[in-house]
Short mmCIF file of the C-alpha atoms (twelve columns), coordinates in Angstrom:
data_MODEL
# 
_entry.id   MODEL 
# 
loop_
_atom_site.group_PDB 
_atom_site.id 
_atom_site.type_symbol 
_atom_site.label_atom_id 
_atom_site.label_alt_id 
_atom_site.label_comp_id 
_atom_site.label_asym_id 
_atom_site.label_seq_id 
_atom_site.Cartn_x 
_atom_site.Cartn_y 
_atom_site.Cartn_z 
_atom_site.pdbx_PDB_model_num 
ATOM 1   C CA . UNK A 1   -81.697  -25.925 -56.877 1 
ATOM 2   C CA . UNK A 2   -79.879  -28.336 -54.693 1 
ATOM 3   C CA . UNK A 3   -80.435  -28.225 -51.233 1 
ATOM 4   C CA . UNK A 4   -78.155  -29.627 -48.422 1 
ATOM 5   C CA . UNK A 5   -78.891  -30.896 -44.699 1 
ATOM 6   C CA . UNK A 6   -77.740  -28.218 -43.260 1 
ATOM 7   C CA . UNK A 7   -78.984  -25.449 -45.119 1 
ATOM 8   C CA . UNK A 8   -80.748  -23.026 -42.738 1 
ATOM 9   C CA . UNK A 9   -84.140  -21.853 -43.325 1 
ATOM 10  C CA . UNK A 10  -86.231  -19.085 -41.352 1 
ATOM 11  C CA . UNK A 11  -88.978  -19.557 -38.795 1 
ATOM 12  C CA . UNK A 12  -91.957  -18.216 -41.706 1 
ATOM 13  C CA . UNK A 13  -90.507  -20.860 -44.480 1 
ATOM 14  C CA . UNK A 14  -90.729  -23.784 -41.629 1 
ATOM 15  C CA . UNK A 15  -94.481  -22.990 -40.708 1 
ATOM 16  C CA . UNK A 16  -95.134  -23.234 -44.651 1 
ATOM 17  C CA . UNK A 17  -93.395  -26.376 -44.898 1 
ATOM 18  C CA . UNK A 18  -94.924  -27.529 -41.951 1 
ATOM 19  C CA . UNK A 19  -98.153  -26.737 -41.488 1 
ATOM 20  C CA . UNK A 20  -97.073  -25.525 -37.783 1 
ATOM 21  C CA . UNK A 21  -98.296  -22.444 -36.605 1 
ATOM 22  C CA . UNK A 22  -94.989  -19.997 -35.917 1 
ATOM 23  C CA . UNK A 23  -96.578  -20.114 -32.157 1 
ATOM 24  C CA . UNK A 24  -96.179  -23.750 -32.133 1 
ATOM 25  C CA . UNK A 25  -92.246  -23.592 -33.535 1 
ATOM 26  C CA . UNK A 26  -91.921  -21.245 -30.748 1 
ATOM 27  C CA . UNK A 27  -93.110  -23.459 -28.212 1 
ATOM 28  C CA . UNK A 28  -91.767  -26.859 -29.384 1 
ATOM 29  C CA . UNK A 29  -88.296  -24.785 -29.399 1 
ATOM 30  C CA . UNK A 30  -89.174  -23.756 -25.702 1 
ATOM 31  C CA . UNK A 31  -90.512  -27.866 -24.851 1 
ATOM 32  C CA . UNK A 32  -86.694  -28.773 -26.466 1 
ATOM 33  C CA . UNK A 33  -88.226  -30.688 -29.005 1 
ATOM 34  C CA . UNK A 34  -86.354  -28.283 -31.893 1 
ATOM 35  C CA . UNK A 35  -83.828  -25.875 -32.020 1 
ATOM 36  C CA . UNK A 36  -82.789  -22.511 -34.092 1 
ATOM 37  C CA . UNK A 37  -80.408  -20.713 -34.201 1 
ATOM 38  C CA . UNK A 38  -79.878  -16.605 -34.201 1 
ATOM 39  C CA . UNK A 39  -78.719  -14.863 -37.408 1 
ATOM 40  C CA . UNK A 40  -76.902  -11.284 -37.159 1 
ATOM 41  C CA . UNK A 41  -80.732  -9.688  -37.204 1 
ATOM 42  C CA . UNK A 42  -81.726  -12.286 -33.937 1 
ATOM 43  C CA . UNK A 43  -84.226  -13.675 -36.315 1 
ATOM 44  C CA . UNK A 44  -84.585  -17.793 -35.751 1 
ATOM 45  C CA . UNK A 45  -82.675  -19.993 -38.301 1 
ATOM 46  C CA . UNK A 46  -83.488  -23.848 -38.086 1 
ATOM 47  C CA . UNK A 47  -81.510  -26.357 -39.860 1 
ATOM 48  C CA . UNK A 48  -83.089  -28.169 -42.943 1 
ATOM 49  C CA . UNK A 49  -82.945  -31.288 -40.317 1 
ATOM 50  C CA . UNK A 50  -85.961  -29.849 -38.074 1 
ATOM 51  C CA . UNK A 51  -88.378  -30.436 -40.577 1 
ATOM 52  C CA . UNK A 52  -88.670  -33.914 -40.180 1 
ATOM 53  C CA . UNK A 53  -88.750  -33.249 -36.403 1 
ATOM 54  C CA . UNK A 54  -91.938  -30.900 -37.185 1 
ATOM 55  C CA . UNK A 55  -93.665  -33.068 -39.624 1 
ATOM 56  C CA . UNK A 56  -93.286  -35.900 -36.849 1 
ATOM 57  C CA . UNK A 57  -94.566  -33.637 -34.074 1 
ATOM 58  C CA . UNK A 58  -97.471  -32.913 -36.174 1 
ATOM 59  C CA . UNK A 59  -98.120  -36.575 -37.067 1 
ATOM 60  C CA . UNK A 60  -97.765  -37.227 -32.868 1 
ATOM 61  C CA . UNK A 61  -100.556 -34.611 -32.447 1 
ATOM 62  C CA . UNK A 62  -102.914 -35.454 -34.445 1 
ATOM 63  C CA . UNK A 63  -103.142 -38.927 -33.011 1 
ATOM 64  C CA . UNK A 64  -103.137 -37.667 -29.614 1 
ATOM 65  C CA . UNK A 65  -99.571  -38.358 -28.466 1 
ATOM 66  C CA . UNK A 66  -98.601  -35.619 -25.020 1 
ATOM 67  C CA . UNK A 67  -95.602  -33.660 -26.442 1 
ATOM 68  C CA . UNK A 68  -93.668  -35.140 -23.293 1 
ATOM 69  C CA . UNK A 69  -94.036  -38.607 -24.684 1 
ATOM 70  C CA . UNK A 70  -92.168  -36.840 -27.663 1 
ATOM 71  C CA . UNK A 71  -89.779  -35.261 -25.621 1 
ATOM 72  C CA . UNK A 72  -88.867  -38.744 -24.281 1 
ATOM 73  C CA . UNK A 73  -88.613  -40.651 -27.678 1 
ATOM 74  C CA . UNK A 74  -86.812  -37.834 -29.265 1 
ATOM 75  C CA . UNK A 75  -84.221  -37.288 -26.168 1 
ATOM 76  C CA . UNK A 76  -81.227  -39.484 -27.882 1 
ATOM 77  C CA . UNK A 77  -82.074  -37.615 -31.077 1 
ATOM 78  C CA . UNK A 78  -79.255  -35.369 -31.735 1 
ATOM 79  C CA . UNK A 79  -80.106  -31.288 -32.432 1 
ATOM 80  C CA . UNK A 80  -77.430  -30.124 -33.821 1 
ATOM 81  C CA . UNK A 81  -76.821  -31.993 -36.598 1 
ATOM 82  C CA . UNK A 82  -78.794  -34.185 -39.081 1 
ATOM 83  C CA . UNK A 83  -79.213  -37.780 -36.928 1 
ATOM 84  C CA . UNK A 84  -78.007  -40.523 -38.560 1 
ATOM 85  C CA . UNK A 85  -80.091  -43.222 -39.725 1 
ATOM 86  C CA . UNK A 86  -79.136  -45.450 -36.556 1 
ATOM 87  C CA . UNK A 87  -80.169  -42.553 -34.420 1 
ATOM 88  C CA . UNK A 88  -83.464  -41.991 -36.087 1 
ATOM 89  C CA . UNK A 89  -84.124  -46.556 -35.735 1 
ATOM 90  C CA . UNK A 90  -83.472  -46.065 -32.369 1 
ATOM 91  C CA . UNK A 91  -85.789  -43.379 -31.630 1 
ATOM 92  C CA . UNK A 92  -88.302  -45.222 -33.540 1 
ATOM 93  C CA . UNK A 93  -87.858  -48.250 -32.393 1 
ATOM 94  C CA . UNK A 94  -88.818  -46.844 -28.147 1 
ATOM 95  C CA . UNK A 95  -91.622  -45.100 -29.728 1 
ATOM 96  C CA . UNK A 96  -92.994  -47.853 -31.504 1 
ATOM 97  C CA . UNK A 97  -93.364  -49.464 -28.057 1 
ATOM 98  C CA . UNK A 98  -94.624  -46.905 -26.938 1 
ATOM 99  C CA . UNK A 99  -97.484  -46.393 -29.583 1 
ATOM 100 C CA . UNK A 100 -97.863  -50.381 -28.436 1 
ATOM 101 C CA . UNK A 101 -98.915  -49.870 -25.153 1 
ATOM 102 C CA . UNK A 102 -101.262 -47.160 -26.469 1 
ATOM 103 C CA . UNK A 103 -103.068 -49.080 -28.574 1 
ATOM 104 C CA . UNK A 104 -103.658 -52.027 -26.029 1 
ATOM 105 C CA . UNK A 105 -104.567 -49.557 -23.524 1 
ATOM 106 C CA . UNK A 106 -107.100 -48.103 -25.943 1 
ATOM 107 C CA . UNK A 107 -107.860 -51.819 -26.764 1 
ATOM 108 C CA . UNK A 108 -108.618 -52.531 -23.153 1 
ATOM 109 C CA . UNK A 109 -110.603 -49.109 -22.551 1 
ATOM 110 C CA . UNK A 110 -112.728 -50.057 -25.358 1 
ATOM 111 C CA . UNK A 111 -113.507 -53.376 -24.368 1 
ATOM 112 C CA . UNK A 112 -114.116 -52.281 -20.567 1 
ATOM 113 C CA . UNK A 113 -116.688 -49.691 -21.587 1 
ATOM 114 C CA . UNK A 114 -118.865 -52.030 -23.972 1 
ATOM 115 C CA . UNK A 115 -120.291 -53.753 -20.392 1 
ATOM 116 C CA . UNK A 116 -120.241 -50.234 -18.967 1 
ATOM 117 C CA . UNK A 117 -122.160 -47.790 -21.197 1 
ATOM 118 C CA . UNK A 118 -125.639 -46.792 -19.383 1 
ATOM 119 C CA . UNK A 119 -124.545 -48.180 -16.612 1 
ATOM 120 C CA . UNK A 120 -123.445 -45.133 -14.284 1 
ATOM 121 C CA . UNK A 121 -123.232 -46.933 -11.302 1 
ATOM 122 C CA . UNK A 122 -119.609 -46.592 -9.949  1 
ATOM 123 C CA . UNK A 123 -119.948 -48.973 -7.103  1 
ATOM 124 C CA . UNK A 124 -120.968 -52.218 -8.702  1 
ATOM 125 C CA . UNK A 125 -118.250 -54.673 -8.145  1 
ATOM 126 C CA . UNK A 126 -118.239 -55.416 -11.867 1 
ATOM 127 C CA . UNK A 127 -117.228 -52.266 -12.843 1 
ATOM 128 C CA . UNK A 128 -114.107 -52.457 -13.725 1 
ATOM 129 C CA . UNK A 129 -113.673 -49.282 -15.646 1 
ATOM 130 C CA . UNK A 130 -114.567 -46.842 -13.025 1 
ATOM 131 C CA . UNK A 131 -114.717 -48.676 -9.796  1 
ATOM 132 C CA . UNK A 132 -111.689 -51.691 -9.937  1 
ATOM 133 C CA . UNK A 133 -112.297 -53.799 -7.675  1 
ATOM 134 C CA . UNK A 134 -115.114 -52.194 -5.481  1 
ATOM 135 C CA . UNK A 135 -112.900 -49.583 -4.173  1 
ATOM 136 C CA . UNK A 136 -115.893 -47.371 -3.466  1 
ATOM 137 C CA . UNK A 137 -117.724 -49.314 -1.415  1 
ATOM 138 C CA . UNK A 138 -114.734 -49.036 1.365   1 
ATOM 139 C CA . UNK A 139 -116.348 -45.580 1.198   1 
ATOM 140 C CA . UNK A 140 -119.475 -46.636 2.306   1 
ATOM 141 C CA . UNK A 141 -122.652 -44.699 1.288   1 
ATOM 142 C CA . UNK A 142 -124.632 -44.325 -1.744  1 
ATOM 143 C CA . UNK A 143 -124.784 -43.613 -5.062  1 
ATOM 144 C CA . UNK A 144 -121.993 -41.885 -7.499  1 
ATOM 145 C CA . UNK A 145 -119.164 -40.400 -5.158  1 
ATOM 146 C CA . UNK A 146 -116.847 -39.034 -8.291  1 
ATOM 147 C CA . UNK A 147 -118.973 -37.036 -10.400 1 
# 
């Protein structure tokens, strides 16, 4: 059986392909991140298209990626039609960056907390993590303040 981009396939067959809860479909449709279609019986239709769209929400989820972030990468993504391969490098290519500046961040976190582990202080002027540049102590008083 042959199947074409824009075959249409129904909200139950895209969770099994998927993985996705049909709660999930729901709300990524409501978020703008997929789209469906109504049949004559008002029961969702998505193009063959979304799939990839799912599996790539799923992906984004698992490594801890805030649907908005997706919302943003996927916003020159076309819906209502398969995107072209250009459209897809694109897209890719601003997420990529994105996933960059993750990673250092997470780099940088990880590096920050090696001198801060046990410590618990908050108002040491080393702290970088928790207290950058001793903004607590224009607090005055002791001990933790943000607990």
């Amino acid at each position: 059986m042959s199947h074409q981009p824009d075959d249409w396939l129904g909200i139950g067959e895209v969770s099994a392909r998927t993985g996705a809860a049909v709660s999930a479909l729901r709300f990524y449709e409501e978020l703008g991140l997929i789209a469906s279609e109504r049949d004559g019986r008002n029961q969702r239709r998505y193009p063959r298209h979304m799939l990839r769209r799912v599996a790539l929400i799923s992906v984004a989820k698992r490594i801890g990626i805030p649907l908005q972030d997706l919302r943003e990468a996927f916003a020159d993504v076309p819906l209502d039609r398969p995107p072209s391969h250009q459209e897809w490098q694109r897209a890719s290519r601003g997420w990529k960056l994105r996933l960059e500046e993750r990673r250092q961040t997470i780099e940088r976190l990880e590096a920050e907390l090696t001198g801060c582990i046990g410590c618990g202080c908050l108002s040491m002027k080393a702290c970088a993590l928790l207290n950058p540049g001793d903004a607590l102590a224009e607090d005055g008083g002791v001990g933790p303040r943000r607990l």
